[in-house]
C-alpha positions as YAML, in Angstrom:
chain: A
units: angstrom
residues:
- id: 1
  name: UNK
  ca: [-95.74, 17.20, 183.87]
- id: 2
  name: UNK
  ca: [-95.91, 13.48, 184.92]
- id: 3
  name: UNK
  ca: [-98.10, 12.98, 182.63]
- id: 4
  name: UNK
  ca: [-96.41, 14.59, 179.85]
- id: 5
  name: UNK
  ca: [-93.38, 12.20, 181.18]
- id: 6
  name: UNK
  ca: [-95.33, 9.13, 181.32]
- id: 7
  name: UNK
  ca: [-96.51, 10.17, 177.43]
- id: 8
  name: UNK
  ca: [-93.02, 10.60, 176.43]
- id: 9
  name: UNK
  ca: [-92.19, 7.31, 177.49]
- id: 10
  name: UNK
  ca: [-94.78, 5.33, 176.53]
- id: 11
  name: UNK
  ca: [-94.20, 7.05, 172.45]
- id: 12
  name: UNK
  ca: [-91.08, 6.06, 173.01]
- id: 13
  name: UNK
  ca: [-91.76, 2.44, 173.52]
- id: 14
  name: UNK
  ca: [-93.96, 2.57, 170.86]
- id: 15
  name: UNK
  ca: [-91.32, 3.73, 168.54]
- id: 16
  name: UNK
  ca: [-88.70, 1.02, 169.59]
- id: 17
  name: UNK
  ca: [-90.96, -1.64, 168.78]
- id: 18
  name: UNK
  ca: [-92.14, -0.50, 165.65]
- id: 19
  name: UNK
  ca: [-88.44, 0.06, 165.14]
- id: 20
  name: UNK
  ca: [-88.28, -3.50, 165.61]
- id: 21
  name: UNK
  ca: [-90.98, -4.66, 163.96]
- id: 22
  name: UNK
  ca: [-90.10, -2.67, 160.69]
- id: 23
  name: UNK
  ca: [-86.51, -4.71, 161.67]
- id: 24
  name: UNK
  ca: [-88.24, -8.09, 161.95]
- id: 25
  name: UNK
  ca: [-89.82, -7.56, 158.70]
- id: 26
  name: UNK
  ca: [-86.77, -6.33, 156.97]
- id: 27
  name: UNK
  ca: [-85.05, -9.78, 158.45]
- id: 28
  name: UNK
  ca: [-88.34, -11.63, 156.98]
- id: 29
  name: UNK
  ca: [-87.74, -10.61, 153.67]
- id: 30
  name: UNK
  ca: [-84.07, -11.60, 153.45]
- id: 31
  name: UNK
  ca: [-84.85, -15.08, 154.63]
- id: 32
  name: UNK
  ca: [-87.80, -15.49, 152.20]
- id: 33
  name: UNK
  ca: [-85.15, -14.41, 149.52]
- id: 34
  name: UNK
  ca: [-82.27, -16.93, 150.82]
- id: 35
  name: UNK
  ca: [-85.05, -19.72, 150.69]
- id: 36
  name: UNK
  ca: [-86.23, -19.13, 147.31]
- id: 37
  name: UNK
  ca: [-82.20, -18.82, 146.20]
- id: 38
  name: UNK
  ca: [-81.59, -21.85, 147.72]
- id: 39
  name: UNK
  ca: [-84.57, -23.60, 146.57]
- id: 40
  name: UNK
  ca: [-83.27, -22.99, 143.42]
- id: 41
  name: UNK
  ca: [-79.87, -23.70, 144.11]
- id: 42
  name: UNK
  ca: [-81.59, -27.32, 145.30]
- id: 43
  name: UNK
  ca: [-83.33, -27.77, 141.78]
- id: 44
  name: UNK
  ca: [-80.02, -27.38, 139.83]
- id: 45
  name: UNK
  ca: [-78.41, -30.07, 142.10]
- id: 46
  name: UNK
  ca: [-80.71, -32.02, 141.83]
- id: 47
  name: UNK
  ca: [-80.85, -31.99, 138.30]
- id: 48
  name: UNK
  ca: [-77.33, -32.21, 138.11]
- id: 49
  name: UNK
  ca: [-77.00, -35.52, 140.27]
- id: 50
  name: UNK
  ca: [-79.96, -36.64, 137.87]
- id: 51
  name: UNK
  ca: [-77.48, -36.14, 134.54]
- id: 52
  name: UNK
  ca: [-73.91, -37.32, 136.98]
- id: 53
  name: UNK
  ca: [-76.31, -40.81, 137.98]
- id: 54
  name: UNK
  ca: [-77.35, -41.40, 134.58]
- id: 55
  name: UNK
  ca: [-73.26, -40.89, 133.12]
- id: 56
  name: UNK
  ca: [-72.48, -43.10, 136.48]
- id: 57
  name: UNK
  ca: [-74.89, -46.19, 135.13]
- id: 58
  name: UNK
  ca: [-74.04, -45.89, 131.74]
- id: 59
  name: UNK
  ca: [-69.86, -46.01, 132.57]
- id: 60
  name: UNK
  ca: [-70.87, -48.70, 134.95]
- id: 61
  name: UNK
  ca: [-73.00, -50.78, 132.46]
- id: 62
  name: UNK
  ca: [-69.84, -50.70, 129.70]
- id: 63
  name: UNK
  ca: [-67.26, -51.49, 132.57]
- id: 64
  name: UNK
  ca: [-69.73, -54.27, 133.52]
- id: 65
  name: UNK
  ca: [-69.59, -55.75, 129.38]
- id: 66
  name: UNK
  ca: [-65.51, -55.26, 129.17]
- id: 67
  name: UNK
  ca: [-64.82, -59.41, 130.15]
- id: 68
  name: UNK
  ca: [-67.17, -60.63, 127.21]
- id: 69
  name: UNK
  ca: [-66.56, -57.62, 124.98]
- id: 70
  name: UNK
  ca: [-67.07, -59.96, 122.14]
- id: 71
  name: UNK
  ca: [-69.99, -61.59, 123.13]
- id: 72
  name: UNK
  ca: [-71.64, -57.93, 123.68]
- id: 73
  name: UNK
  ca: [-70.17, -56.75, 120.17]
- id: 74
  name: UNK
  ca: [-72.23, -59.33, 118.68]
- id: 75
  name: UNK
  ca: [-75.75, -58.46, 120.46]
- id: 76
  name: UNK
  ca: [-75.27, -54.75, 119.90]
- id: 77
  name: UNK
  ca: [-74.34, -55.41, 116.33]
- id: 78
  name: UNK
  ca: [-77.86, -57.47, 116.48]
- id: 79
  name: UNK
  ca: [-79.41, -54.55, 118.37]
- id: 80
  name: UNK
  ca: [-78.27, -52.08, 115.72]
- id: 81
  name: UNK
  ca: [-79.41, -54.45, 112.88]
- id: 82
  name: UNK
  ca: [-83.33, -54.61, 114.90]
- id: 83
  name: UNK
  ca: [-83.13, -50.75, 114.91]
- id: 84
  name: UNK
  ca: [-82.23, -50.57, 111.66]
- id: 85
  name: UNK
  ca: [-85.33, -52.50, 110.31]
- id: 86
  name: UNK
  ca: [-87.23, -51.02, 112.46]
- id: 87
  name: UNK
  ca: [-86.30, -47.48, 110.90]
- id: 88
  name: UNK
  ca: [-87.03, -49.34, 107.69]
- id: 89
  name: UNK
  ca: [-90.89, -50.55, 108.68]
- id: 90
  name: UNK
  ca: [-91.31, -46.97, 109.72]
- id: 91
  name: UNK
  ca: [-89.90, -45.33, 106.92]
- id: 92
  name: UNK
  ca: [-92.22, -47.94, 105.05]
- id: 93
  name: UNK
  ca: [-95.24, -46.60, 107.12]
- id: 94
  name: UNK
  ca: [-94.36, -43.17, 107.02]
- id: 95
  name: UNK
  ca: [-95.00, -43.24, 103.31]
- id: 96
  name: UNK
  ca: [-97.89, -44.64, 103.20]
- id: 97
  name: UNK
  ca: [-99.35, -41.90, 105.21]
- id: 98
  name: UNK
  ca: [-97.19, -39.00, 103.26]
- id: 99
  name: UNK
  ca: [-98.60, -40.32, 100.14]
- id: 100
  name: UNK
  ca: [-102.00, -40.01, 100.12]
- id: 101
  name: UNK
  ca: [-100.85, -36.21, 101.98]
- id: 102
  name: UNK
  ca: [-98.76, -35.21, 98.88]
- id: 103
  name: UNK
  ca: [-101.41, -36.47, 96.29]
- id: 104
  name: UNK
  ca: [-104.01, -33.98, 98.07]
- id: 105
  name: UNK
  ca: [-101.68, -31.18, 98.71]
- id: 106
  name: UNK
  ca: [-100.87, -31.93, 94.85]
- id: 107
  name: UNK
  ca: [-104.39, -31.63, 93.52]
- id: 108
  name: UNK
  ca: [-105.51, -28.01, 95.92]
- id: 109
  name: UNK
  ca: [-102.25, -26.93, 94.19]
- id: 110
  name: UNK
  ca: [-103.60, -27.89, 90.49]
- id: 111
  name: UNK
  ca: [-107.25, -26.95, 91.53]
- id: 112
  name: UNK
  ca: [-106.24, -23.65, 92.77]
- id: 113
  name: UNK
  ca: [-104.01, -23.15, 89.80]
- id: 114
  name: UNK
  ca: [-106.40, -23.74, 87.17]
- id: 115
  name: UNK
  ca: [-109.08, -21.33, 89.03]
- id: 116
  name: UNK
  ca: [-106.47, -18.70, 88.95]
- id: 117
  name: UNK
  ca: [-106.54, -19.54, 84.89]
- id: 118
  name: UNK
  ca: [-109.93, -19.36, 84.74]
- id: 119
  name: UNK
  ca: [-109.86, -16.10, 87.14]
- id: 120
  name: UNK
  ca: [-107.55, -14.54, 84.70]
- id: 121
  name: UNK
  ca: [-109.51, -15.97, 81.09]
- id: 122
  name: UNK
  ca: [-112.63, -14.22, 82.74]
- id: 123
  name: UNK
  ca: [-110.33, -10.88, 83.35]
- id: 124
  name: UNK
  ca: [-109.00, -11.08, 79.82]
- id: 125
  name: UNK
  ca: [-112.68, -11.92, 78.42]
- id: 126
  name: UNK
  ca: [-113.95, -8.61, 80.71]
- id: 127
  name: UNK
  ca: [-111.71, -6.97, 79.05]
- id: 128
  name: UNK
  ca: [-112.45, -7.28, 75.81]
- id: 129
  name: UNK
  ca: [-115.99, -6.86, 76.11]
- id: 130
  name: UNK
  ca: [-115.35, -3.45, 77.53]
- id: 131
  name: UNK
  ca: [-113.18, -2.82, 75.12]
- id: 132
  name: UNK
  ca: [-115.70, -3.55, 72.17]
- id: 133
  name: UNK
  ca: [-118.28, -2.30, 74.40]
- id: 134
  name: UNK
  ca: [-116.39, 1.59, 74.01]
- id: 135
  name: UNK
  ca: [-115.69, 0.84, 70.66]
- id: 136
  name: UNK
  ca: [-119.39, 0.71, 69.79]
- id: 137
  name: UNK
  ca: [-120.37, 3.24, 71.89]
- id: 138
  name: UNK
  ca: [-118.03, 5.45, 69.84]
- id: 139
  name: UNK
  ca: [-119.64, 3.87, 66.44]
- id: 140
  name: UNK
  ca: [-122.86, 4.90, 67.95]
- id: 141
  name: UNK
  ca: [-121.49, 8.45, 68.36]
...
């Protein structure tokens, strides 16, 4: 009987910590899933304060050019006329690469298209060969 007793308490120590282990793990789990939420929660902040820091420099940069606004018109106006020749030169480059690209793609298009001709001449030609080929064989008849 003391035995028995001692038995009955010992299983149920045994069950109240695995009760709180299976607890423990439970609370684990939930913590693991707050961190990763927040984690995330931390990469969209921080690539928010990324865009609000780069919107901050540019509104600080224009405030900064208000007290020689003319002065600035002019070297932006010379900045936009640099860009634009630069888009010119690459336009410039771009087709002298394009070129020699077309010219190619233009001459598979005109080799393939006269083998098709050729593919379809030899059809036609098969064809008529067969054709007198039956009509002799019926002479021969």
């Amino acid at each position: 009987a003391a035995r028995d007793a001692e038995i009955a308490a010992l299983q149920e120590a045994l069950d109240a910590r695995q009760a709180l282990l299976t607890q423990q793990d439970r609370d684990l789990e939930i913590l693991a899933s707050q961190t990763r939420q927040i984690e995330a929660d931390l990469a969209t902040l921080g690539a928010s304060a990324d865009t609000l820091e780069k919107e901050y420099k540019v509104k600080r940069d224009t405030l900064k050019m208000l007290p020689n606004a003319a002065e600035h018109i002019v070297q932006l106006q010379q900045i936009c006329a640099q860009s634009a020749r630069n888009l010119m030169e690459l336009g410039q480059e771009w087709e002298t690469h394009r070129k020699p690209l077309i010219d190619q793609l233009r001459a598979h298009k005109d080799e393939t298209t006269a083998r098709k001709e050729r593919c379809k001449g030899m059809i036609d030609e098969m064809k008529r060969c067969r054709s007198e080929m039956q009509q002799m064989a019926h002479e021969v008849r």
